[in-house]
C-alpha positions in Angstrom: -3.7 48.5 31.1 -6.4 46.6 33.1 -9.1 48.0 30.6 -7.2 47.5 27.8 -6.8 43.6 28.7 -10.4 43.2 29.0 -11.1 45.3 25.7 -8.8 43.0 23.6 -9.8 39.4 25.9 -13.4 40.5 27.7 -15.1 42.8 24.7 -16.8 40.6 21.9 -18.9 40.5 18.7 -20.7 37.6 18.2 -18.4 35.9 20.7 -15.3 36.7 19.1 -13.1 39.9 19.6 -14.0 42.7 19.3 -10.8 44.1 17.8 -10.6 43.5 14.4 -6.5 43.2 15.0 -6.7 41.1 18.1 -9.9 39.3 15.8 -7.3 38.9 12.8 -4.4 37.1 15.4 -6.4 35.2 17.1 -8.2 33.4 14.3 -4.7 32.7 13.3 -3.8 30.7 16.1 -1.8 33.3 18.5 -1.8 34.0 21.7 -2.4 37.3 23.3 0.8 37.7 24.9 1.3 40.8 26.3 0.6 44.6 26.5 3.3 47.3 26.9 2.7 50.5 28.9 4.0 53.0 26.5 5.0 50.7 24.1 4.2 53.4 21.5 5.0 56.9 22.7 4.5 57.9 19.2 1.8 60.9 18.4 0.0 58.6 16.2 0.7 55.9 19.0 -0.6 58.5 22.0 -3.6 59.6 19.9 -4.6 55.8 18.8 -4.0 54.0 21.9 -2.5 55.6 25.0 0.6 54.8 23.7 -0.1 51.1 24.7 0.9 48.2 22.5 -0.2 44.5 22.0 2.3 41.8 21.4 1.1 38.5 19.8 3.1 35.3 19.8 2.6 32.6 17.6 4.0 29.4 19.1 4.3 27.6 15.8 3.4 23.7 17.5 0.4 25.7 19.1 -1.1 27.9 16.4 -3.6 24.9 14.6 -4.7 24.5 18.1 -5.2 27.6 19.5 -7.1 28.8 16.4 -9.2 25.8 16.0 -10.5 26.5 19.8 -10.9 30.3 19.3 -13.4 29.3 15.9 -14.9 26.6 17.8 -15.6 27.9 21.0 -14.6 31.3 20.7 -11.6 31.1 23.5 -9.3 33.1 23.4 -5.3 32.1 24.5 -4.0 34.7 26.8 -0.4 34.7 28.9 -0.7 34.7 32.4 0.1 38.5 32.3 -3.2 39.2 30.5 -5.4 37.3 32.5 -3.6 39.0 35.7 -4.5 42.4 34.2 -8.2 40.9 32.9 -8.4 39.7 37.2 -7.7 43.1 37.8 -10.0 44.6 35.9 -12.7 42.3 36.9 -12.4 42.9 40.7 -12.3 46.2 40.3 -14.9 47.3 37.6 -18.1 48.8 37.6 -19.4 47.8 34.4 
């Protein structure tokens, strides 16, 4: 989960995600709200992602805002249970 938080928040092209999904969401004004061990135990969902899954939320008063900073200055909005898992993987990584 740790590396998937920093794949979706930490991995970029051209300083935007690297995701196209997570690029898609986030240029729409979400917020990278949380991901879901086994969230899709699914074959298709095993073989594509672990079985992980990514919830978005779009806080409707927040969206102009939160994509207006993502295409200006490429930040991304993330819950604090991201950024926890982002910590994580941060502390602990070798790359």
């Amino acid at each position: 989960m740790r590396l998937c938080a920093w794949y979706l928040y930490g991995e970029k092209h051209r300083g935007y995600a690297l995701n196209p999904v997570a690029n898609f969401h986030l240029q729409n004004g979400s917020e990278l709200w949380r991901i879901n061990w086994m969230g899709d135990s699914s074959p298709r969902g095993i073989g594509a992602s672990c079985g992980l899954m990514v919830n978005y939320r779009y806080f409707l008063e927040d969206t102009a805002r939160n994509s207006a900073a993502y295409l200006a200055t490429k930040h991304i909005k993330a819950s604090e249970q991201v950024l926890a898992l982002v910590a994580q993987f941060q502390q602990n990584s070798k790359l």
